[in-house]
N, C-alpha and C positions, 0 to 999 in steps of 0.2 A: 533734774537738770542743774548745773551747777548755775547757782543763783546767789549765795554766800558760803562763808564759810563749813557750816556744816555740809550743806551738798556736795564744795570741796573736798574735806576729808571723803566721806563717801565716795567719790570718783576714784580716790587714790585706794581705798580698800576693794572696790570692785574691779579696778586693774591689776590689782597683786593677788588678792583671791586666789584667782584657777591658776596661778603661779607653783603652790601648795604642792600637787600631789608628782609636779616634776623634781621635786628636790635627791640630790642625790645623798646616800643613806647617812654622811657625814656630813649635809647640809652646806657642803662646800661650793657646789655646780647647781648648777639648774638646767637639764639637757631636754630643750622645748623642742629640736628638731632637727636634722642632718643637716650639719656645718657646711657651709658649701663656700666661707669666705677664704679669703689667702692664710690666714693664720690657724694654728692649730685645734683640735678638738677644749684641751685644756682650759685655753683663753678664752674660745666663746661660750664655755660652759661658764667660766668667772663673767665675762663679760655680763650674761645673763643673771648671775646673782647678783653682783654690784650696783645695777641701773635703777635698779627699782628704787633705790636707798634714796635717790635725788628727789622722791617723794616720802620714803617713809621716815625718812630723818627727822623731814620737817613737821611730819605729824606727829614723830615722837612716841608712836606704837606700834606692837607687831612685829618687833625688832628679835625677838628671844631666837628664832632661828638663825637670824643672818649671825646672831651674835655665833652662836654655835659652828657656823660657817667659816666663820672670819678666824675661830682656834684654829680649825681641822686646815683650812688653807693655805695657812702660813707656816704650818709642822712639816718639815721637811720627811719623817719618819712618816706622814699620812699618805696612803693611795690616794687621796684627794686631794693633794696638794697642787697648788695652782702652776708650782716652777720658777726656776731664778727668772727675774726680768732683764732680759737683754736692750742693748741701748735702743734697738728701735722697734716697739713689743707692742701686740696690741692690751698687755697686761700693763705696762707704764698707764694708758688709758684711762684705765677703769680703777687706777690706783686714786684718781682725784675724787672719784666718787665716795673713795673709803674714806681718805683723809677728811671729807666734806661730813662723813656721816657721823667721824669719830667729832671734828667740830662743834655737832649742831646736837650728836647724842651719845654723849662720852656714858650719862647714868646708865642706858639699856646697853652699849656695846661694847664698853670697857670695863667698867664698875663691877659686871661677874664673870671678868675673866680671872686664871689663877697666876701668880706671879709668873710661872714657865709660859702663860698662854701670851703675856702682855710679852714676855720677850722675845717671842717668835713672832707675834704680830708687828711689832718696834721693830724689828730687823728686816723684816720682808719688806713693810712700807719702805724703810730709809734706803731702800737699793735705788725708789724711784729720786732720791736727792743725786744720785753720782749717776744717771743716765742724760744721756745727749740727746736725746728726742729730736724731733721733726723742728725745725725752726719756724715754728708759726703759733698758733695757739695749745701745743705740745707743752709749750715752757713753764702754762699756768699748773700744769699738773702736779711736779712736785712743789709750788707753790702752795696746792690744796693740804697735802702731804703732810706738809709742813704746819700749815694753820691746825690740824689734826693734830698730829704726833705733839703741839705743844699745848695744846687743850687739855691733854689728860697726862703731861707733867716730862714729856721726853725731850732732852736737850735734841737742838737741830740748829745744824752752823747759821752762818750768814749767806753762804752760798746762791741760796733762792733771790737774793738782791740783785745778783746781775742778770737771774733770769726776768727778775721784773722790771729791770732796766733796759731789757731789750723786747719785751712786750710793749713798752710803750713807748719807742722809737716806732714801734708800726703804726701811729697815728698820723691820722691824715691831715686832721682841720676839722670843725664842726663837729664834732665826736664820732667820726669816722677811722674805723683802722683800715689796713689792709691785714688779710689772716697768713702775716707771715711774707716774704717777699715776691707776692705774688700777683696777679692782676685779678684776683677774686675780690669782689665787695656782694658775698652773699648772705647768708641766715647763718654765718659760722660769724660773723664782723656783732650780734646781736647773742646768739643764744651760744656763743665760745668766749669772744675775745668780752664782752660787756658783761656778760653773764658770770665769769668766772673775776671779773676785777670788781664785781658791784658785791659777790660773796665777800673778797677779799675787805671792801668797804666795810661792810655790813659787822665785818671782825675784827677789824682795826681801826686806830687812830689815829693819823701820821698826815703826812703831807702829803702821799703818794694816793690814802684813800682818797683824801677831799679832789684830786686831778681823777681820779677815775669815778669819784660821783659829776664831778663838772664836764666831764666829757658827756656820762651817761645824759645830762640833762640835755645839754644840745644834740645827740642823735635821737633823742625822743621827738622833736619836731619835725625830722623827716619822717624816723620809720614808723610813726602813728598813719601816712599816708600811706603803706603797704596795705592796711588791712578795710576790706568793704565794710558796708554798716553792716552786713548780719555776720561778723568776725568773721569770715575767709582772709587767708592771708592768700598771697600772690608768689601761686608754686614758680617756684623758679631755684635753679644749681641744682646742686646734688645733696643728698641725703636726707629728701623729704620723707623718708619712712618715718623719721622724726617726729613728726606731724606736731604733738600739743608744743613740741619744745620751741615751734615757730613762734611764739609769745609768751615765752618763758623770761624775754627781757623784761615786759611789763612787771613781773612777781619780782624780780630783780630790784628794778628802782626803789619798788616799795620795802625789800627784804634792805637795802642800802640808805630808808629814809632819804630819796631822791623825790622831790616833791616840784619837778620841773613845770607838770600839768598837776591839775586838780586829784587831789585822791579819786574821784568819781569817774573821770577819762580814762586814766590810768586804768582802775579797776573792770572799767567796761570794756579795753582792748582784751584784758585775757579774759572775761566770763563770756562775752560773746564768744571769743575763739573757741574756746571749750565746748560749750555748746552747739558751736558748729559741728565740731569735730562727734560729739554724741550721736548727731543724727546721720554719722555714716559708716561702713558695713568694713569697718577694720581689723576684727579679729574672727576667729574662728567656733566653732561653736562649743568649743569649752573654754572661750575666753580668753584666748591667748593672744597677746597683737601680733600680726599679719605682718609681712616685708612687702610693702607698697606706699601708698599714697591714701585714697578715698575708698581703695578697694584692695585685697589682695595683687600685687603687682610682679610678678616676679622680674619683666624685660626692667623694673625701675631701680630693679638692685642694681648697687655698685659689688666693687670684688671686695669692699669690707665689712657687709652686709652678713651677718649672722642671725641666726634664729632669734636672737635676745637682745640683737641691736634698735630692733623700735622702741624699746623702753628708755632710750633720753627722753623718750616724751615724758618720762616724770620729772623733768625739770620745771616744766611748769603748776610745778605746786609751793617751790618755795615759800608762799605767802603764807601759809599755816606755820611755818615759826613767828608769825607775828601775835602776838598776845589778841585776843580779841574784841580791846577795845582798843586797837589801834585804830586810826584816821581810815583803813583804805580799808577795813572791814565793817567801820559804822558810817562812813561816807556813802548812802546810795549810789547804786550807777547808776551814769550820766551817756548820753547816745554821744557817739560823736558830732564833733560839729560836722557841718555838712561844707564840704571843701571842693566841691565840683572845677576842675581845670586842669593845667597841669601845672604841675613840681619837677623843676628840674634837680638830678641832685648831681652835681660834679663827679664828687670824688667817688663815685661808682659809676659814674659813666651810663648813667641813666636819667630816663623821665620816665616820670612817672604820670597817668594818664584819671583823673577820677570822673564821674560820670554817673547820671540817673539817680542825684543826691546821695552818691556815694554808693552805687549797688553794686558797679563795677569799674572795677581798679586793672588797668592796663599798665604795663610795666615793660618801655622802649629798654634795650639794650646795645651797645653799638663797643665796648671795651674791654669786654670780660672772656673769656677763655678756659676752659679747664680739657685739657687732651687727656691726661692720667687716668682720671675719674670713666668708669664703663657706661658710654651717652653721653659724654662731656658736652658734645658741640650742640648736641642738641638742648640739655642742661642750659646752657649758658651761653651760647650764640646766636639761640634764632632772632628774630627781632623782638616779638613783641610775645608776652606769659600774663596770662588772663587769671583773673577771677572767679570768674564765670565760666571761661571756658577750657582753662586751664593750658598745658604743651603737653604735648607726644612724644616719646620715645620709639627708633626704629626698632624693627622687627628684624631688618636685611634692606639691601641696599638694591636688588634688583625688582625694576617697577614701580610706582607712586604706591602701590598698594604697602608695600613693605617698608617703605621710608616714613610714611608716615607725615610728609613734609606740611607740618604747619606752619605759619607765622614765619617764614622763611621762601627762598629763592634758590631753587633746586638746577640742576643744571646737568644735561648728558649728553656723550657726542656719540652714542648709539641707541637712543630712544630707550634702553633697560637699565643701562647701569647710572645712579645719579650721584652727585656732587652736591653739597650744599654750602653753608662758609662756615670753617672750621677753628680755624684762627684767628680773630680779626685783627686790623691793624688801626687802632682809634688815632683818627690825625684832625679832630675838632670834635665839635660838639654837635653829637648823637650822628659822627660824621666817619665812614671805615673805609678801608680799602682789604679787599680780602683775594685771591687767588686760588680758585679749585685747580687747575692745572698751570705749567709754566707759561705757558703762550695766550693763558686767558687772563686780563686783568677787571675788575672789578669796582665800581667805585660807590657805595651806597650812601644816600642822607634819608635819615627817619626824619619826619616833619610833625611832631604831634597836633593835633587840632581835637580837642574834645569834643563829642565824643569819640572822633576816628583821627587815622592817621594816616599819613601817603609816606610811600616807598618811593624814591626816585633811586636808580642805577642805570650808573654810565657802564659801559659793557665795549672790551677792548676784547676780539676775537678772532685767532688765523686757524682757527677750524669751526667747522659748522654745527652748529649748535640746539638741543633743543630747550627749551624752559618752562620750568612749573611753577606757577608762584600761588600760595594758598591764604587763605583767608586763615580764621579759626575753626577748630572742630568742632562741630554739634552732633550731639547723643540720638543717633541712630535711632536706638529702641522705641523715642519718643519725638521723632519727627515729624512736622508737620506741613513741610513743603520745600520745594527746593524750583531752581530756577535757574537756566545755564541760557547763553547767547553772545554774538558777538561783542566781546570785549567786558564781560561781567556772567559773575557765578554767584549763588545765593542758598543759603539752605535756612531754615526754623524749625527746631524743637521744644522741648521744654522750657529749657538753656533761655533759649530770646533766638537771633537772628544775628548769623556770619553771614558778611556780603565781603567781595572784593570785586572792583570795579577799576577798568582800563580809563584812567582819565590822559593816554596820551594826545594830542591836539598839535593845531600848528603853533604849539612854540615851542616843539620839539620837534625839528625838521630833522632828524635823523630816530625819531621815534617809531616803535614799532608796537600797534595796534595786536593783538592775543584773543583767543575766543576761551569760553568758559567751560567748564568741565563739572563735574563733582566727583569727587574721587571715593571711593569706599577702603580706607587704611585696614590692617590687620588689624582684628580682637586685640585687646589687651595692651595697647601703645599709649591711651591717651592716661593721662594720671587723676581726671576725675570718672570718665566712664567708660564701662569697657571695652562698648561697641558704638565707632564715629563715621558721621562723611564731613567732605573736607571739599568747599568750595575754593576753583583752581583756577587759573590764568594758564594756558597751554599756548607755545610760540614755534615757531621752527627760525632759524636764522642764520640766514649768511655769514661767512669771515668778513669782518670788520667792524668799524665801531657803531653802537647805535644805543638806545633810552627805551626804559623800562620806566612807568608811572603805574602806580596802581595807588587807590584809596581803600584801604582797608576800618569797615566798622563792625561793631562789637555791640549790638545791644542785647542788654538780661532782658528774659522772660516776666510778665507779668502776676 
């Protein structure tokens, strides 16, 4: 179990391990399994070689293949060649990974290359300098490029300055970005936009690192509140197949000598995380990681999800470039402090909810949106994304069975087909207005109260309506009771105890009272366990205006 350094190294040799016997015969690809993302075979075969490097770099061994790779990929005369990268490529991507590996292990990667091999490799990376990329944490890419390509001695313009001048106009305050012009404040604002400027730190001297170590210090005081005391982070957005790399900021600060918290805090967000993440069933049985979450998931892939896209998770090993008697490798870990209440954090448009001396971390949402992303609304709109009990992705949209509808306010004007809130419209704090159809309008306030929280919606309607409103999911397989009646639903498993309860009364003269349900969602929705029920508030309703109160708690299991 990762408990210091050396258990580190070993995690990062047992995830690349069974990697091995998929290499393609020029060591270019790594073809783990049928592509199924929007980009080509090509790219997620590189994709798949590339990821790993964000760990083996920093260990600094085991490299002799990739090195072998990285000739054969960049020879335009090889069948193995990766391909020009086009401006908006999922190969520009994976190009930061190289540049970062050529950075960190210029002796194993470049040092036995032959002078033809160094100028095929120099040429192919430098296309990522003249590419336009996505306008969000895209820009840091040929920034890596660049720290690379000048590590082992190749000129590279000035160019990457305005890209780094417009990565950090996307700051918010408090060391908060947004990823790019967007309404996201999720795990791409920690393990993209901090992660790639604390490398950047970590390799420079300038005035630009020291703004992007002082940022990192202040988002460490919020997002240390994302993660429970036994290292769960709090799944929420898109691209949790990621899984270790949700704490991959923590090896960041330290990889940046950012020393905001105690080396021992610091060190115990990512060893706990890691250890979390050990005790769950992510790869498959020759080793290879999984596209999901705590289990193989497939409904959790987006469309840029590739065989060899979980391997960001080797971003959280950067620490092993730290010599080993650095401070956060002989600094014991330290438990978190115990933070019980809530955190409200603005500029994400969030509260944050802690509870049970930190067992479980609830995470209100009321500003964030992503429609692009395959589960977006459910990703990033429902209200509240647990620790314990995690969010759901749908199955289909006809029936509570196939929605899946947690932590959210379902809505249908033929008892099959439902609506939830897709877009929200944030007009205060932890305060939306959202619209499932034109003629329906919407008004929700999240109230947190540790350990639970109430839902109040105002509900403007000229057609008749039915409504579902769900607590959290608990894991079926190990249930222990459940409990439905007027105006409150209940279930306990392992987990602890999902209750959602109708506290509407007279000071809501136009409220409308709900009986309870338990609903049984489709296999394979929730993103901690495969099979859930899901205590429910069920309404029928008139056209016109009327209130929706519910109290929603979340307690862990014992």
């Amino acid at each position: 179990m990762a408990a210091d350094r050396a258990s580190m190294a070993q995690l990062v040799r047992d995830l690349v391990t069974p990697l091995h016997p998929f290499f393609s015969p020029g060591r270019a690809r790594l073809r783990l399994g049928v592509n199924t993302a929007h980009y080509d075979d090509a790219a997620a075969e590189l994709e798949a070689f590339a990821r790993p490097l964000w760990g083996l770099a920093p260990l600094g061994e085991g490299l002799d293949p990739w090195r072998e790779g990285l000739a054969t990929g960049t020879d335009p005369g090889h069948p193995e060649y990766w391909g020009d990268i086009a401006e908006v490529d999922q190969r520009l991507v994976e190009t930061a990974a190289l540049g970062f590996a050529l950075a960190l292990a210029p002796e194993q990667l470049w040092d036995g290359l032959s002078g033809i091999e160094r100028d095929r490799v120099a040429t192919w990376l430098s296309q990522a300098l003249a590419r336009s990329g996505v306008d969000n944490n895209w820009q840091f890419f040929p920034v890596l490029v660049a720290l690379g390509l000048r590590r082992v001695g190749v000129p590279v313009d000035a160019s990457v300055e305005a890209r780094l001048d417009r990565l950090e106009s996307f700051a918010l305050g408090r060391g908060w970005y947004s990823d790019g012009p967007t309404a996201q404040r999720d795990y791409y604002v920690p393990f993209a936009m901090h992660y790639y400027g604390l490398i950047y730190a970590g390799l420079s001297d300038d005035a630009r690192a020291e703004r992007f170590r002082a940022r990192a210090g202040q988002f460490a005081l919020d997002f240390r509140h994302w993660f429970a005391a036994d290292g769960a982070a709090v799944p929420f957005g898109r691209s949790m197949t990621y899984r270790h790399a949700q704490a991959a900021f923590w090896g960041a600060m330290a990889f940046a000598e950012v020393d905001a918290l105690p080396w021992g805090e610091t060190k115990g967000y990512l060893l706990r995380h890691l250890r979390w993440w050990q005790s769950r069933d992510v790869a498959t049985r020759d080793g290879v990681l999984t596209v999901g979450y705590a289990y193989p998931q497939p409904l959790l892939a987006e469309q840029y999800n590739a065989p060899g896209s979980p391997y960001w998770a080797m971003k959280a090993f950067l620490p092993l470039a730290l010599a080993e008697d650095h401070p956060f490798w002989t600094t014991p870990e330290t438990p978190a402090p115990p933070t019980d209440g809530v955190v409200r954090q603005p500029e994400a448009g969030v509260a944050v909810i802690r509870s049970d001396e930190g067992r479980h971390v609830v995470l209100l949402s009321t500003a964030q949106h992503n429609t692009w992303a395959r589960g977006g609304p459910a990703k990033y709109a429902k209200f509240a994304y647990s620790t314990v009990f995690g969010f759901s992705v749908p199955a289909g949209s006809y029936g509570l069975d196939q929605g899946a509808f947690d932590s959210t306010l379902a809505l249908s004007d033929d008892g099959l087909h439902w609506r939830c809130c897709e877009v929200p419209e944030a007009v205060g704090d932890l305060h939306l207005r959202w619209s499932p159809w034109d003629d329906v309008q919407i008004e929700t306030w999240l109230i947190p109260r540790a350990p639970d929280h109430l839902r109040v919606h105002r509900i403007v309607s000229a057609r008749r309506l039915f409504t579902a409103e769900a607590a959290f999911a608990v894991n079926r397989d190990t249930e222990t009771g459940r409990g439905t009646g007027d105006g409150y639903a209940w279930a306990t498993s392992d987990q602890g105890l999902s209750r959602i309860e109708d506290v509407t009364d007279s000071d809501w003269p136009t409220g409308v009272r709900r009986d309870g349900e338990v609903v049984q969602p489709h296999p394979g929705t929730n993103v901690l366990v495969p099979r859930t029920i899901l205590p429910t508030l069920r309404g029928e309703h008139d056209p016109g205006e009327y209130w929706l109160v519910a109290r929603v708690t979340g307690s862990p299991g014992r």
